[in-house]
C-alpha positions in Angstrom: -35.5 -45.3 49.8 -34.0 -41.7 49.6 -30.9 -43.1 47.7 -32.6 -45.4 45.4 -34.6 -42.3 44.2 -31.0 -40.4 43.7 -30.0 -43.4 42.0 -32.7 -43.5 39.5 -32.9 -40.0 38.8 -29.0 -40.0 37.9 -29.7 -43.4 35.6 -32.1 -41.1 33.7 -30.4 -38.0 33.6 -27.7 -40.5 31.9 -29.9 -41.9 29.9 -31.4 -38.5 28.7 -27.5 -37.3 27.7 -27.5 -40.5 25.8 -30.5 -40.5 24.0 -29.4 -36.8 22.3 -26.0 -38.5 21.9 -27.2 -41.2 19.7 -30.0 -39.2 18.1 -27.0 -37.2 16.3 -25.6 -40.4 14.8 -28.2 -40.3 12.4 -27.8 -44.1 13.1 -25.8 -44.8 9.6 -24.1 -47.7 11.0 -26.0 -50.5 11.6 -25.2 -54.4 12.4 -26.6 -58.2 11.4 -26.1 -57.2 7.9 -28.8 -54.3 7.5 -28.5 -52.0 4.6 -26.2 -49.2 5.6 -25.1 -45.5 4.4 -21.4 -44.9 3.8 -19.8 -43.1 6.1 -17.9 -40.1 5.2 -16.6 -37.0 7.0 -18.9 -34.6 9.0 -19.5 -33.1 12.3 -22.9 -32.8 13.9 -23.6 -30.4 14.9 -22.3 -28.6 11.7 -21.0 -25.5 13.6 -19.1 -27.7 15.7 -15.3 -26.4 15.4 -13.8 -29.9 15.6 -13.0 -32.1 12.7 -12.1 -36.2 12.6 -9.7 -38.3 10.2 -8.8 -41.6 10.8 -5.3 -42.6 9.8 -3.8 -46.0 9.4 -0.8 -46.4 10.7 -0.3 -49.5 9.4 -2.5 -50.6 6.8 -2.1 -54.8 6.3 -2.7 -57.1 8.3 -2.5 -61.3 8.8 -5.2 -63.5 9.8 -4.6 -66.5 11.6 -6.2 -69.6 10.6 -8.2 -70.2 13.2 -9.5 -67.1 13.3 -11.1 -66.7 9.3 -13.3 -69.0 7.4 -17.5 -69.6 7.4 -16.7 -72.1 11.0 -15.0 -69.0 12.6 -17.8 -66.8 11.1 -20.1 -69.2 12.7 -19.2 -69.0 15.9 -18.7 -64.9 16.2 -22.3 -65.6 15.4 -22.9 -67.6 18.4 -24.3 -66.0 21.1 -23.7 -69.0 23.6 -19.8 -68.8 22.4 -17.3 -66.4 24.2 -16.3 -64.6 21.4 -12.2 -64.2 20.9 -10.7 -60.5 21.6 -11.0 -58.4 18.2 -8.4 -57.9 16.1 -5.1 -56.3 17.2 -4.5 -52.6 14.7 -2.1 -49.9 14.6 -4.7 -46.4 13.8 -5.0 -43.1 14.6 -8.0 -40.7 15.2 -6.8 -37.2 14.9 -9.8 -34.4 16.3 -8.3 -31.1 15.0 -9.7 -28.2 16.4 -10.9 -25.7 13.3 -12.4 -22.8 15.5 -10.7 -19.8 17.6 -11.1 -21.0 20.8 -10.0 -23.8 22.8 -12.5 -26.8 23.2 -12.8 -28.9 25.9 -14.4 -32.7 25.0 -15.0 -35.7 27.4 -13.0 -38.7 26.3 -13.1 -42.3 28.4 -17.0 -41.2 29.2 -20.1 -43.3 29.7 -22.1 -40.2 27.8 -20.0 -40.7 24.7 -17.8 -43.2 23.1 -15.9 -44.4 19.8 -17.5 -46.3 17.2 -15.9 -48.4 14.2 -17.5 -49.3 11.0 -16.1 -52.1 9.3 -17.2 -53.0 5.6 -16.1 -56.0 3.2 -16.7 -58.9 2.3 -15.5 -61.3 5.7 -16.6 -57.5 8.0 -18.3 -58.5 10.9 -19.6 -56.3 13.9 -21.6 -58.0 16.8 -21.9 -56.7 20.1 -18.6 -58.3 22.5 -18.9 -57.1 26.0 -22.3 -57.1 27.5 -21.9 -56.7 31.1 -20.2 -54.1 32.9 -20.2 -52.7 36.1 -23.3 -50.3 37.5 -21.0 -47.0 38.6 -21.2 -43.8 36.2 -18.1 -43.2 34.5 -17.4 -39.0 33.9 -14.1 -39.9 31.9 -11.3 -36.9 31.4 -11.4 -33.7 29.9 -9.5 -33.1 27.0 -8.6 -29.5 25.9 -7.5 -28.8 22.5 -6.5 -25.3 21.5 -7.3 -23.5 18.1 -5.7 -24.9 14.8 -4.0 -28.0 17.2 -5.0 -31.3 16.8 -4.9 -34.0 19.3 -4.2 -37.7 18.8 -6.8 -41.0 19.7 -4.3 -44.4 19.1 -6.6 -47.2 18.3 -5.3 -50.5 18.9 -7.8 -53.0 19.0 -11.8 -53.6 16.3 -13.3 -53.1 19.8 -15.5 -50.0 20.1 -18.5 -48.8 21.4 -19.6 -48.3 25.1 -16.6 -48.2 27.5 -14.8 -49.5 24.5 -15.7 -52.8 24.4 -20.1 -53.0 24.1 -19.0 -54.4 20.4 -16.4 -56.0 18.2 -15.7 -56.1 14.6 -13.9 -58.8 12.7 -12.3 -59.8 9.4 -12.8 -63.3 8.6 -11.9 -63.6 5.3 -8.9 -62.1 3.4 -9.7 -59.4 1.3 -9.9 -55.7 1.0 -11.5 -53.7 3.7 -12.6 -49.7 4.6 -12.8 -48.7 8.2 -14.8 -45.2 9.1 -15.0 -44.1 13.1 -17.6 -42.0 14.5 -17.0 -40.6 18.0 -19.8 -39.4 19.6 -18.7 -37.2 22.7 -19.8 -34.7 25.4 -18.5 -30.6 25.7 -18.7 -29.5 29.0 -18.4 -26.0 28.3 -21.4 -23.7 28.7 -20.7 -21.5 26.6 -21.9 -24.2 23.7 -25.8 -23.7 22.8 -25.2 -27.6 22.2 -22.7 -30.0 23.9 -22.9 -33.2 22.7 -21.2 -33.4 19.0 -20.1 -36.7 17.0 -17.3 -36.7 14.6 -17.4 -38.9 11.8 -14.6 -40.0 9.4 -13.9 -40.5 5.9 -12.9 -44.5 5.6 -9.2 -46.0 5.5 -8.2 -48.4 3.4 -7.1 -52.0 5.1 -5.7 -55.2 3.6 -6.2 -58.2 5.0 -3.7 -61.1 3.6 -3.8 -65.3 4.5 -2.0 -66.8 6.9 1.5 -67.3 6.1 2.2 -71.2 5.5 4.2 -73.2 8.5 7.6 -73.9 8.3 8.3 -76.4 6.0 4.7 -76.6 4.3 
């Protein structure tokens, strides 16, 4: 009985971190096609001394031909479907530190995590994982000094809790902007407020067709 109690107060504590986590989104990215706001670059808190900017490494990309078209759209859409890993990317997310003193964030944590916003005209996001395991997660601390800037790689459309809660996907050749928000945790005390989330302006991404087979 004694450790179920634990157990629910430390859901709720998490829960609580969470909630004021998500409440300083200012929930401007939304899915199933609801009206959004374009993202641009910010910090909330304002006084927050740490800045965002999404880079593309590489900035085209192929579909493959079974993975574009209204079909393929169909079955993202399909919640009785497994839904095929997100796209592979090549991007960066560069968190500068802008202040005089060295801040301390929480990456890899169940009390933050990095979101993607994909817009154009094939841009899907859905939800990709939906079960994970029950443990906490505290993640790492990672220490950036004044005027340094330290280095997210981004390799995959998945996003959201523990990385993979949601996926987004081009289906449809095209041109394409990409924004991240990550919404994170300081530990230091010395903070009035430790939870922040860093917003960027969007990239630029083209998506081309599948080249034709050999011979085609």
């Amino acid at each position: 009985m004694t450790l179920r109690i634990a157990s629910l107060v430390g859901l709720l504590c998490i829960c609580g971190v969470l909630g004021g986590v998500l409440a300083l989104a200012d929930d401007d990215t939304k899915k199933d096609g609801a009206k959004k706001t374009p993202l641009k670059a910010k910090t909330v808190p304002a006084d927050f001394p740490l800045t965002a900017k999404l880079v593309a490494k590489k900035s085209e990309y192929e579909l493959t031909q079974s993975e574009m078209g209204g079909d393929f759209r169909k079955s993202l859409e399909d919640k009785n479907l497994q839904k095929p890993a997100p796209p592979a990317v090549d991007l960066a997310l560069e968190i500068t530190n802008t202040g005089t003193m060295p801040i301390t964030i929480k990456l890899d944590s169940d009390l933050g995590h990095l979101c993607l916003d994909l817009e154009g005209k094939g841009a899907l996001t859905l939800p990709y994982q939906t079960m994970f395991t029950r443990e906490f997660r505290n993640g790492k601390d990672e220490t950036i000094e004044p005027g340094k800037t330290f280095t997210l790689e981004i390799k995959s459309l998945a996003h959201g809790f523990r990385g993979t809660g949601d996926g987004s996907y081009w289906t449809e050749p095209g041109e394409y902007k990409l924004a991240a928000k990550l919404k994170t945790v300081s530990p230091q005390s010395s903070h009035s407020r430790k939870m922040a989330v860093l917003t960027t302006d969007p990239v630029s991404l083209k998506v081309v067709p599948p080249k034709p087979a050999s011979g085609e």
